[in-house]
N, C-alpha and C positions, 0 to 999 in steps of 0.2 A: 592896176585898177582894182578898185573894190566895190563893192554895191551894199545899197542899202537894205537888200531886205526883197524890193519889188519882185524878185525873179526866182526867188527861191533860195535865194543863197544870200546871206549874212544877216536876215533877219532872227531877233537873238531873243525868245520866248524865256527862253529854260531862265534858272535863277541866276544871281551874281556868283553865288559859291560853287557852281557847275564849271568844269574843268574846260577849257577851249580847244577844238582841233581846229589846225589850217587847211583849208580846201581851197580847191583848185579848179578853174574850168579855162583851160585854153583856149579852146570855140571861141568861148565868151571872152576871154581876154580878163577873168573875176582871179579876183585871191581875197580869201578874207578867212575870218575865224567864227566857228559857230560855237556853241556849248555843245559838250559833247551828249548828252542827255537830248538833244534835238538832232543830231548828225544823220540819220536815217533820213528821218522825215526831210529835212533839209533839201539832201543830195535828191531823193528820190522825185520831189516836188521841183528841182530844178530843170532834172533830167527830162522829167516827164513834159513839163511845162516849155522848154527848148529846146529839148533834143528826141522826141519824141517816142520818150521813153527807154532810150539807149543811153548807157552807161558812161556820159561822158568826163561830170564834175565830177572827183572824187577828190579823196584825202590827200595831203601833198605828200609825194611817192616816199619820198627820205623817210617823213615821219611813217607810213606804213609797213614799209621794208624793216623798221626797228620793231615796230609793234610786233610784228610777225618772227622775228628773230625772237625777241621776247617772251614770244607765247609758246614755239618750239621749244626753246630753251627751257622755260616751264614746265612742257611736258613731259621732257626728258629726250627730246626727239634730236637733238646734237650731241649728246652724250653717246660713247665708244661702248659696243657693248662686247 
């Protein structure tokens, strides 16, 4: 299921050339894609707005877990020293 916008999640402000993340709210039963230049606000306004300000919608785990591999890996932080 995906939503339009009303809850806080998959309303899509930011520009067309703004890069999309998949998010995720189980509770909600939502999946959708926001612009990543909106993704805070997004999440935060959905959380806030349903879940009472607890951290429920978030980024969908697969794409997180790589971003975060990705950014270790940037830092230097898997690298043998």
């Amino acid at each position: 299921m995906t939503t339009d916008g009303a809850d806080g999640i998959g309303a899509s402000p930011g520009g067309d050339d703004d890069p999309t993340v998949p998010i995720v709210c189980e509770e909600c039963d939502t999946r959708t894609r926001v612009p990543l230049s909106d993704l805070a606000d997004q999440l935060e306004r959905h959380n806030e707005t349903r879940h009472g300000g607890e951290d429920v919608a978030g980024v969908e785990p697969a794409i997180a877990d790589r971003i975060a591999d990705l950014v270790a890996e940037d830092m230097g932080l898997l690298e043998d020293e």
